[in-house]
C-alpha positions in Angstrom: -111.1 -7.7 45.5 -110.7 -11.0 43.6 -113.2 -11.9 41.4 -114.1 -15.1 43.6 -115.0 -13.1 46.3 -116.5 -10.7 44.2 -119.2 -13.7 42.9 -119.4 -15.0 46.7 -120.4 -11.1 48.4 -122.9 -11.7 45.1 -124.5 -14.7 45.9 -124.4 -14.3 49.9 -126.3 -10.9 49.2 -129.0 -12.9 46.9 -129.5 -15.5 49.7 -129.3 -13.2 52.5 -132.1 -11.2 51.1 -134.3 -14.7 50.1 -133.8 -16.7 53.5 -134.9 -13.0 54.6 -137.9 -12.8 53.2 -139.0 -16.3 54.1 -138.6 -15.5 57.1 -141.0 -12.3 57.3 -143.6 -14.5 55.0 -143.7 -17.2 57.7 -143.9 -14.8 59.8 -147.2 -13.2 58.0 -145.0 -9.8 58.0 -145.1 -9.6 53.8 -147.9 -10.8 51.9 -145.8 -12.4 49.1 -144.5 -15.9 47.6 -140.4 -16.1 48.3 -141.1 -17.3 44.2 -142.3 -13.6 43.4 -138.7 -12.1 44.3 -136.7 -10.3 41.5 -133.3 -9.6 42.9 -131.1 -7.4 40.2 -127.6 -5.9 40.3 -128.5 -2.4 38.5 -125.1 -1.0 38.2 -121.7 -1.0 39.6 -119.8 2.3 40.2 -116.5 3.6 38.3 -113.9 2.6 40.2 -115.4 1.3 42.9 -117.1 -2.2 44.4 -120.5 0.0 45.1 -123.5 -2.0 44.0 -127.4 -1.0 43.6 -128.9 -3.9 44.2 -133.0 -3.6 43.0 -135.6 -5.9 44.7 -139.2 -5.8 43.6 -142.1 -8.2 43.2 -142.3 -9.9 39.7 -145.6 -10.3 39.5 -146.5 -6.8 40.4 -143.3 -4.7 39.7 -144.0 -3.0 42.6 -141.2 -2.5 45.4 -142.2 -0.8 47.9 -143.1 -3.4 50.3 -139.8 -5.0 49.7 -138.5 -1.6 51.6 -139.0 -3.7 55.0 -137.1 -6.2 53.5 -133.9 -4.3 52.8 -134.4 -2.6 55.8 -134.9 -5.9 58.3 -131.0 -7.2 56.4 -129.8 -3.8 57.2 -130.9 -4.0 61.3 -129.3 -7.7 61.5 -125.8 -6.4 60.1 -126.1 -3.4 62.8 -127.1 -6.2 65.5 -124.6 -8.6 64.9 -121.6 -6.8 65.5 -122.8 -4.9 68.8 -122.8 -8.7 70.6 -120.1 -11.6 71.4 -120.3 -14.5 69.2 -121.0 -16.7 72.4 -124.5 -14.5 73.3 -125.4 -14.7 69.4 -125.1 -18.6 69.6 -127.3 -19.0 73.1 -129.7 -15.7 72.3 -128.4 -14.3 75.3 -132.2 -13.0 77.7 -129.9 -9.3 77.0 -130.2 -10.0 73.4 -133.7 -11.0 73.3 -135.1 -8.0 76.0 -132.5 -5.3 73.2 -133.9 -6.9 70.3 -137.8 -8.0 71.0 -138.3 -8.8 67.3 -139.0 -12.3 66.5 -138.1 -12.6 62.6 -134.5 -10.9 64.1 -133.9 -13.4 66.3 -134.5 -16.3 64.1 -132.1 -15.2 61.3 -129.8 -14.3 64.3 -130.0 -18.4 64.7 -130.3 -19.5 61.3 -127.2 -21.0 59.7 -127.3 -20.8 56.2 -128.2 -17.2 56.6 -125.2 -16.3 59.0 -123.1 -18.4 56.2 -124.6 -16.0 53.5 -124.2 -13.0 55.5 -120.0 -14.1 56.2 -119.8 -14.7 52.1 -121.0 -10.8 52.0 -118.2 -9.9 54.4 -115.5 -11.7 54.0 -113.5 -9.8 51.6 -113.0 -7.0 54.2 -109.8 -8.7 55.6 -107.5 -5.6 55.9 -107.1 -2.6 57.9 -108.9 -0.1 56.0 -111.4 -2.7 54.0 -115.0 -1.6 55.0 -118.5 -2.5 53.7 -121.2 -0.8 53.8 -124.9 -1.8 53.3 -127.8 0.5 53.3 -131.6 0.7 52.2 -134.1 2.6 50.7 -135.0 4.5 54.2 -131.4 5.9 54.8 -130.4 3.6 57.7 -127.2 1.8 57.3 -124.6 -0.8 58.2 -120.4 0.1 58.5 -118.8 -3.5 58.7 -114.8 -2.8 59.2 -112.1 -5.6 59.3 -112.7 -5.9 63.1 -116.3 -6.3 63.3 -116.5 -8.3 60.2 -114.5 -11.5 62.3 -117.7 -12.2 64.4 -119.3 -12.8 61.4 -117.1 -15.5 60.2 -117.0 -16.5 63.9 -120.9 -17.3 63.5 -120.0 -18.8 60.4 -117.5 -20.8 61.9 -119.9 -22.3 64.2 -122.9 -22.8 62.6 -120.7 -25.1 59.7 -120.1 -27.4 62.2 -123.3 -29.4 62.3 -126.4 -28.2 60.6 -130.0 -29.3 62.8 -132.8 -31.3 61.0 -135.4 -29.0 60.1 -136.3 -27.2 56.4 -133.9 -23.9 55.3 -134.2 -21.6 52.5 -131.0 -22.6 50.2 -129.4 -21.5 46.5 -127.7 -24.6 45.6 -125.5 -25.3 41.8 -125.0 -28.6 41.3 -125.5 -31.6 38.2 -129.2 -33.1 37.6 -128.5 -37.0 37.4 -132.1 -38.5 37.7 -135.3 -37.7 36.1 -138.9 -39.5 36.6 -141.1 -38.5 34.1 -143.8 -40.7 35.6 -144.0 -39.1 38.9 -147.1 -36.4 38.9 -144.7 -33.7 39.9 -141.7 -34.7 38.3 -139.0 -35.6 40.6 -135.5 -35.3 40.1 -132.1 -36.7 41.7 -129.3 -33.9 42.0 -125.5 -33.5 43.2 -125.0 -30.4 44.5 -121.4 -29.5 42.5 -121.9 -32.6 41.0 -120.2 -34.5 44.4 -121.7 -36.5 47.0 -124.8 -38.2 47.1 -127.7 -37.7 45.2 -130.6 -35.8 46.4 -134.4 -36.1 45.6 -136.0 -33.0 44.4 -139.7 -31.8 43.6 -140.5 -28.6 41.1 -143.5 -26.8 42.9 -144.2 -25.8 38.6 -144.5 -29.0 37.3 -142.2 -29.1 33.7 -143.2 -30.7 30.8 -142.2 -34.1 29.5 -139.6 -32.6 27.0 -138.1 -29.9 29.4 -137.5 -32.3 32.1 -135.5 -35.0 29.5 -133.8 -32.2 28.4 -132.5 -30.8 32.4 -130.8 -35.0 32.4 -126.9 -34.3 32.8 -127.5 -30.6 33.3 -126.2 -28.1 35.5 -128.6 -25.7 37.2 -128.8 -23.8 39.9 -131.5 -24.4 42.3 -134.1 -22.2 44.4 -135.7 -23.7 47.5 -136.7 -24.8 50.5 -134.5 -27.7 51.5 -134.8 -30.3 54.2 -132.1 -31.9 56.4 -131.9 -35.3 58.6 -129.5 -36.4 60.8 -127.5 -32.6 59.6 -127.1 -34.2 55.8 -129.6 -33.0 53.2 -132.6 -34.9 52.3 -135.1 -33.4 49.9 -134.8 -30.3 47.8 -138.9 -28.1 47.1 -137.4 -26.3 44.6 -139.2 -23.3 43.8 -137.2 -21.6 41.0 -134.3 -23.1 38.6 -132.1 -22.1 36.2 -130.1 -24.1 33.6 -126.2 -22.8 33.5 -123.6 -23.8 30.7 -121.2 -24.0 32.7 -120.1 -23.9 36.8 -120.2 -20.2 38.1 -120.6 -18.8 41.3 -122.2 -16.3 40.4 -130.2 -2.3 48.9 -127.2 -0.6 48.4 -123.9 -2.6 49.1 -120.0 -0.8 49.3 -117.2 -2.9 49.8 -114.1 -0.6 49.6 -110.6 -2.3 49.6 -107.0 -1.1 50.3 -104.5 -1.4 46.8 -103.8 -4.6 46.3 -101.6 -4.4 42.9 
């Protein structure tokens, strides 16, 4: 596997899981804030492309009720691959009567999540390739070569237009606006630093001196983000981190044929 790819399975893991666990809090499924998820790659295997990934909640360290998390990414990478693209994009009445869960369903419809879930998936490209994703209550996902085209199908799809409405996002890109007068400090940012600028809001208001500092910066950005005639609008961002430089940065297997 290419260390691209490698970084993308990464980062389509991370917001797989987040866009996730919005969805069971708006759901009132989990009693957390999507802020409170710590998300860590504990180890990679010798040899291999195995990952541990480690979710808990960093306020209380505990994990256990991030088990139904895991477990609900788990079910949607069994689901998707036992329908046609076509029924996934209308929520076929078969789909909805086999599946009768409504956090499911949504994710099943939810754009940047199908794009996150492709990332994961992607690199299995050969005859051979396979991924495998499983949680803490031994139930699991096998996506092979075949199976793993009706992701990018979905993907496919959904990049075509995105509908107005608010989605879960991890976006890196270049702060080029600060307002240190507004009450919760507004900022203007270019995701990669291309395109046109979008207003953002910290939930945690900085200070005065961290916010001159973030001018010119490029961070990666946690948050809820709004979208208007399919072009994105406003960033809540809930978490951020500052990065020197660009990078693209549960239980996850992908297992590759040679390539040397």
């Amino acid at each position: 596997m290419e260390i691209d790819s490698l970084a993308k399975e990464v980062q389509g893991l991370e917001t797989v899981l987040r866009i996730a666990l919005h969805s069971l809090i708006k759901n009132k499924r989990l009693n957390l804030k999507s802020g409170d998820l710590e998300i860590y790659v504990e180890a990679f295997e010798k040899g291999s492309f195995r990952k541990r990934i480690k979710v808990f909640n960093r306020t209380t360290k505990e994990y256990v009720p991030l088990v139904s998390l895991a477990t609900l990414v788990v079910l949607i990478f069994q689901t998707i691959p036992q329908y046609k693209t076509e029924e996934i994009k209308t929520l076929s009445p078969e789909l909805i009567a086999s599946v009768r869960d409504q956090v499911v369903l949504e994710l099943l419809q939810d754009k940047k999540f199908l794009g996150a879930a492709a990332d994961i998936v992607q690199p299995i490209s050969l005859g051979g390739d396979m991924c495998t994703l499983s949680s803490a209550v031994d139930n699991k996902a096998v996506i092979d070569s075949e199976t793993s085209k009706k992701f990018i199908n979905l993907t496919d799809s959904a990049e075509s237009s995105v509908d107005d409405g608010e989605y879960y996002e991890v976006l890196q890109g270049r702060i080029n606006r600060v307002d240190l007068d507004a009450s919760r400090r507004h900022i203007g940012f270019k995701v990669n630093s291309e395109g046109a600028t979008i207003d953002a809001t910290f939930q945690n208001k900085p200070s005065p001196e961290e916010m001159k500092s973030l001018l010119g910066e490029w961070v990666e950005i946690k948050g809820n983000v709004s979208y208007i005639g399919g072009q994105r609008s406003h960033v809540d961002i809930s978490e951020f981190n500052v990065i020197k430089q660009r990078q693209f940065d549960m239980h996850s297997d992908q297992s590759d044929n040679p390539k040397k």
